[in-house]
TIRO-286816 format. One record per residue (C-alpha): x negated, y, z; residue number from 1. Coordinates in steps of 0.25 Angstrom, whole numbers. Each point is the difference from the previous one (the first is absolute). Layout:
     c1     c2     c3  pos
      X      Y      Z  NUM
...
! end
This chain:
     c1     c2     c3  pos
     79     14    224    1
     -8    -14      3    2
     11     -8     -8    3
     -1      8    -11    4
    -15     -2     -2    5
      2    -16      2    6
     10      3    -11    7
    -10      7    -10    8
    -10     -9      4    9
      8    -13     -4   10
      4      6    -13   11
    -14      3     -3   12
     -4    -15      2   13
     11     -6     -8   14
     -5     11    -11   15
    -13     -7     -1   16
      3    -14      2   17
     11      1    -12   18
    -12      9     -8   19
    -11    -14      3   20
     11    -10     -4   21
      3      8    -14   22
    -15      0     -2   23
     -2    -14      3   24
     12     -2    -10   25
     -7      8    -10   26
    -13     -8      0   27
      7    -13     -1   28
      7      4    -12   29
    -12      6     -8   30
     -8    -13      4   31
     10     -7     -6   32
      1      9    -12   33
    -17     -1     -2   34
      1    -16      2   35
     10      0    -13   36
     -6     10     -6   37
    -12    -11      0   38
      8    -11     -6   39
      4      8    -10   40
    -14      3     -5   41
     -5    -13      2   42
      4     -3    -16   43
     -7    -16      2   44
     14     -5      7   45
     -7     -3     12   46
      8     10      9   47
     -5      2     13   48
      0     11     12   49
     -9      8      2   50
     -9     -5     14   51
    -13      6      8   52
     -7    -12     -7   53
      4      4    -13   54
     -6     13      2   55
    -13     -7      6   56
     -1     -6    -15   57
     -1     12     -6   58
    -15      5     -4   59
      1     13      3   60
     -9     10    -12   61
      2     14     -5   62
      0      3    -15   63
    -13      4      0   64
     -6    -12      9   65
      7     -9     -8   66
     -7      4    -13   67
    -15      3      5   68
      3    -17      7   69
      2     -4    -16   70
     16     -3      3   71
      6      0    -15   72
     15     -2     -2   73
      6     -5    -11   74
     15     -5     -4   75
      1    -12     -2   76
      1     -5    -14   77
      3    -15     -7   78
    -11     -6     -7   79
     -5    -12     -8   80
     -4    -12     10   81
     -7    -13     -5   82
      3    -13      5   83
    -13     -3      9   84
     -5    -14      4   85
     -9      3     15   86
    -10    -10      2   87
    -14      0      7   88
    -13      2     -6   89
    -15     -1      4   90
    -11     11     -5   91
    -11     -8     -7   92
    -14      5     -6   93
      0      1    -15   94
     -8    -14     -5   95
     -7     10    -11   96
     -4     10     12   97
     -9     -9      9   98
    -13     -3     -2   99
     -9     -9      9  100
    -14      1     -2  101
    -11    -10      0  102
    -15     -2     -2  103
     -4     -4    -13  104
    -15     -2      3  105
     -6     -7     14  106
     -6     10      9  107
     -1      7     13  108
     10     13      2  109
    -11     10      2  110
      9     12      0  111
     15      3      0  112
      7     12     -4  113
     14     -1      3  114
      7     -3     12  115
     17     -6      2  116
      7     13     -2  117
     -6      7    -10  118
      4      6    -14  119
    -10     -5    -12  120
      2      1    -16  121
     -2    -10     -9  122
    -14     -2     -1  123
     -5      5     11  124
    -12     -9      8  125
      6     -8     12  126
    -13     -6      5  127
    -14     -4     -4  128
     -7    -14     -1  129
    -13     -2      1  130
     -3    -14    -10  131
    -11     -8     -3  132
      7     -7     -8  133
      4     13     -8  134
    -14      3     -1  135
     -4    -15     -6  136
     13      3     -9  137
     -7     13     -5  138
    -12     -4     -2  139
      4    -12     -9  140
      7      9     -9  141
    -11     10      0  142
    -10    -10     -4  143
     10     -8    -11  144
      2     16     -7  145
    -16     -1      1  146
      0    -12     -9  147
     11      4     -8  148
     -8     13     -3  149
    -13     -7     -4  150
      7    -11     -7  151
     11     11     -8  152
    -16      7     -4  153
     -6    -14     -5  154
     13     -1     -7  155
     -1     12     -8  156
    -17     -1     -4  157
      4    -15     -5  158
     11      6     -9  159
    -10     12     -7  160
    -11    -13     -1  161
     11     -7     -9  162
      4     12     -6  163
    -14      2     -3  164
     -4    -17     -5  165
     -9      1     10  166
      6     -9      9  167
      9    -13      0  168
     14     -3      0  169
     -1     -9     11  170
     -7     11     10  171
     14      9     -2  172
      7    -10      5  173
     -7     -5     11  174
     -2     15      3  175
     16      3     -1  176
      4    -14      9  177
    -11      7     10  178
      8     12      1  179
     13     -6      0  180
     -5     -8     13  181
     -4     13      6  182
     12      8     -2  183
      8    -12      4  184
     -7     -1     15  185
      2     15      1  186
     14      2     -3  187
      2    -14     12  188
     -7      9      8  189
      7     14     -3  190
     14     -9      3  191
     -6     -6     14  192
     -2     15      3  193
     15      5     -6  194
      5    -12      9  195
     -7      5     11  196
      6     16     -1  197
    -11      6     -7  198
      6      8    -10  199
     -6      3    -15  200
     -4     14      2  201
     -7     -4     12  202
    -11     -9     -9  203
     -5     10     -5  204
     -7      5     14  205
     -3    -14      5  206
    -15      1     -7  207
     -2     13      7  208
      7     -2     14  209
     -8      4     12  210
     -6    -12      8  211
     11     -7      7  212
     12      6     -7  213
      0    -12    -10  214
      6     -8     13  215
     11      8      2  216
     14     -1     -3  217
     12      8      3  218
     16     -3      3  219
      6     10     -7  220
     16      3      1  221
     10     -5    -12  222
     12      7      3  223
      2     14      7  224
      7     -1     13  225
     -4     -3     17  226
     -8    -10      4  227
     10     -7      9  228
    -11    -12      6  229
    -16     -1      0  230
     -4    -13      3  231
    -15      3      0  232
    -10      6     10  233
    -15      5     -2  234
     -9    -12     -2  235
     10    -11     -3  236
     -5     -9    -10  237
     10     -2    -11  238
      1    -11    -11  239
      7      0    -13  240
     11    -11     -2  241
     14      0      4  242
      6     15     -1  243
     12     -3      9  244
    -10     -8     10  245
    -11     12     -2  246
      8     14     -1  247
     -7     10      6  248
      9     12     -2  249
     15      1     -3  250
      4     13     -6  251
     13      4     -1  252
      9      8     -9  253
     14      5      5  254
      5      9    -10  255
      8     -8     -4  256
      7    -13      9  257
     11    -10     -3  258
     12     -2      6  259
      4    -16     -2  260
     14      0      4  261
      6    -14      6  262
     13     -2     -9  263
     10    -12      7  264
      4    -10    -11  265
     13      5     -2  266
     -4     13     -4  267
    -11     -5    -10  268
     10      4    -10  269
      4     12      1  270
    -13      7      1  271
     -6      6    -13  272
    -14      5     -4  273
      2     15     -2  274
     10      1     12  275
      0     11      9  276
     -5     -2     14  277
     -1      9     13  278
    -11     -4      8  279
      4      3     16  280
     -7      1     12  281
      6     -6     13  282
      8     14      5  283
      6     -3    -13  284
    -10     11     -9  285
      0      1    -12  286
    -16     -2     -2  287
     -2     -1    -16  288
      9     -2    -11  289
     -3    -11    -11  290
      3    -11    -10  291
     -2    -17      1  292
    -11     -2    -10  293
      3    -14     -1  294
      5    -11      8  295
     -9    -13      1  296
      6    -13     -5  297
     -2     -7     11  298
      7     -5     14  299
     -8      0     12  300
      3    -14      6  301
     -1      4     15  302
      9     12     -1  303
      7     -3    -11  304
     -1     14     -5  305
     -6      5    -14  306
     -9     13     -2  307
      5     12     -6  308
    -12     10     -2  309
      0     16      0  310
    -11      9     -2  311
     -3     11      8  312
     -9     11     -3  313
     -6      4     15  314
     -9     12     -1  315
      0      3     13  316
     -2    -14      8  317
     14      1      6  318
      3    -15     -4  319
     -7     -9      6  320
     -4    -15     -3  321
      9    -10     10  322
     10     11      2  323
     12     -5      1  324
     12      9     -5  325
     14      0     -7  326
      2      1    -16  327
     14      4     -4  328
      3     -6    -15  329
     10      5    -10  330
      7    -12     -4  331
     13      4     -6  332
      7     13     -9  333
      2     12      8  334
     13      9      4  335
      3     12      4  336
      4      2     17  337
     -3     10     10  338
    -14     -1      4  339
    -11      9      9  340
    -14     -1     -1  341
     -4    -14     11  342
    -10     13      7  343
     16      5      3  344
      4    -11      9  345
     -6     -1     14  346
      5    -12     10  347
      5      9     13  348
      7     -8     11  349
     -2    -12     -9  350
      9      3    -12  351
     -5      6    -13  352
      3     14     -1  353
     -1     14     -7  354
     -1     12      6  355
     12     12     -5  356
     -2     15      4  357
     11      5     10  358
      1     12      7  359
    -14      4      6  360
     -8    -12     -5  361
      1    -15     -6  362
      7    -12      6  363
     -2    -14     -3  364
     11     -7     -7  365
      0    -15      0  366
      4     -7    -14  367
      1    -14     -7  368
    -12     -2    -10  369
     -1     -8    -12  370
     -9     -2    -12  371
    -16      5      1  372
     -4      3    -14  373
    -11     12     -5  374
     -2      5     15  375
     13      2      0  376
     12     -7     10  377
     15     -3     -3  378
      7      8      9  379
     14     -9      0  380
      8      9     14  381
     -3     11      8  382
     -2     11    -10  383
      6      6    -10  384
     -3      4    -14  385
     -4     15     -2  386
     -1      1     17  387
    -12      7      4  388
    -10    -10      5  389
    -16      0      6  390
     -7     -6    -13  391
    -15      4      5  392
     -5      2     14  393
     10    -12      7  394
    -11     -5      7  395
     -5     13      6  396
     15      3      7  397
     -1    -16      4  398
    -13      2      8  399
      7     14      5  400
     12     -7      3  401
     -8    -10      8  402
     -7      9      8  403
     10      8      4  404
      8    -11      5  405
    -10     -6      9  406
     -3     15      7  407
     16      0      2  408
      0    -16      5  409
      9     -4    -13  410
     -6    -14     -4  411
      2      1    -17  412
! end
């Protein structure tokens, strides 16, 4: 009876061991049959197994989370690319845009009314200076126009007296030379008022000013735009003269900058007013699109580089003066080739890559660029035309990417 347990028994674990053997043999072959049927859909010749890392590349994202993140997939598609010239640029204020401000008159600032940092419109008062000299100025004029008055009146009694015979030929003359003279000192002293920024319309209330206000005088803006620098505090006496030794306000307007692009020697050639260019930020951005308005005729003896200027409408302040960024010039004909847009290809693991949908989320695929033209980028390997690619919302599974692999310990 005992031998025939033992008997039982041994069959029983041969039963199993050969049952665990099979399974092990069933796994290995439908690992092997997954890791083919990953080179077989890999489509970009780059066949490869399938490895846990390979999974830990994989952004993992529903449908649905995938659409409310912005993902957008396209197929990719050829396209017509330019032939592009990069070169470095500098953001510089518009010459036409900046005003600096200086005293017309000598006086002391008896009052200021705008500060570094704010906002004024053309015409707006900047500060107030209180001027003797303005007041000697005004009072010359007002008593030249008293004399030109009394002399335009003698002027016109003489002429009814000769119109009359009662008077002499010789007294019209005197009395026409007498008003000459007159209206001759007023209109020297309406200039010295002009030159000191007293307007025309403003004559007419010098006679009747209030006591005091005859002395004072008032910086007002040219342009429209921020006043970048005030050189001026409350009290200051300030002197006409030099206006770049004497600015007392700088305003600035930004709406619109230039972008002087430094263009080697070599390259003078093939660059063309009217040509295309693609103004980049240093993550490679696209920041503004444009065209050169001109290229300056001349070398710069230090860097041996001429100017190539663009134009760059800036209503939102983005640009800035001394920034220094990228300008991507189309220099040649263009051509058709498979392209994304540049927002498509994200840097992961330190090889330009797009991200493909795969089952239950988005992969990075590395590929060989090319060309950058129209915010565009060649795509010369690595993808496929018509294969389903991330066109919008790259960067977004990048950051994802990231951050998942420093939780798990990858280092991307």
């Amino acid at each position: 009876m005992t031998q025939r347990l033992t008997l039982q028994a041994t069959i029983s674990a041969l039963a199993i061991l050969l049952a665990a053997c099979g399974a092990d043999e069933t796994s290995r072959v439908e690992v092997q049959h997954a890791d083919q049927h990953s080179q077989d859909e890999t489509g970009d010749g780059h066949n490869r197994a399938v490895t846990e890392e390979d999974h830990a590349d994989i952004v993992r994202l529903t449908e649905q989370a995938a659409t409310e993140a912005g993902i957008i997939v396209e197929k990719a598609t050829p396209g017509p690319m330019r032939q592009t010239l990069s070169l470095p640029a500098e953001i510089r204020f518009d010459g036409d845009r900046v005003a600096r401000v200086s005293p017309k008159i000598s006086g002391i600032i008896t009052r200021l009314y705008a500060n570094e940092g704010d906002t004024v419109a053309r015409g707006d008062t900047l500060a107030r200076i209180t001027s003797r000299e303005l007041a000697s100025l005004k009072a010359t004029w007002l008593n030249a126009e008293t004399r030109r008055s009394l002399a335009a009146k003698a002027l016109t009694r003489e002429e009814q007296l000769w119109a009359d015979k009662i008077t002499s030929e010789a007294d019209v003359q005197a009395a026409r030379a007498g008003y000459e003279a007159a209206k001759a000192a007023s209109d020297a002293a309406e200039n010295e008022l002009h030159a000191a920024g007293v307007s025309h319309s403003a004559l007419a209330g010098i006679a009747n000013a209030d006591d005091g206000d005859n002395s004072n005088a008032y910086l007002t803006a040219p342009i429209s735009g921020m006043v970048v620098q005030r050189a001026v505090t409350l009290g200051e006496t300030v002197s006409a003269g030099d206006a770049g030794a004497n600015t007392l306000f700088t305003i600035l307007d930004d709406s619109v900058v230039w972008a002087d692009i430094a263009v080697y020697k070599q390259d003078i050639s093939r660059i063309r007013t009217g040509a295309p260019v693609s103004l980049k930020a240093d993550d490679g951005q696209t920041i503004t699109e444009a065209v050169v308005a001109f290229v300056l005729p001349v070398i710069d003896e230090s860097s041996r580089t001429a100017t190539a200027r663009v134009i760059v409408d800036n209503p939102d302040g983005h640009l800035r003066a001394g920034q220094f960024i990228t300008a991507e010039i189309g220099v040649g004909g263009q051509g058709d080739a498979l392209r994304v847009p540049q927002d498509a290809v994200q840097t992961v693991e330190e090889r330009p890559s797009v991200f493909v949908p795969v089952d239950g989320g988005f992969e990075p695929r590395p590929v060989t660029i090319g060309a950058n033209s129209g915010g565009f980028v060649e795509i010369r390997s690595g993808l496929s035309e018509e294969e389903p690619y991330v066109s919008s919302g790259a960067f977004t599974l990048k950051a994802q990417l990231e951050k998942d692999a420093f939780g798990d310990g990858h280092a991307h």
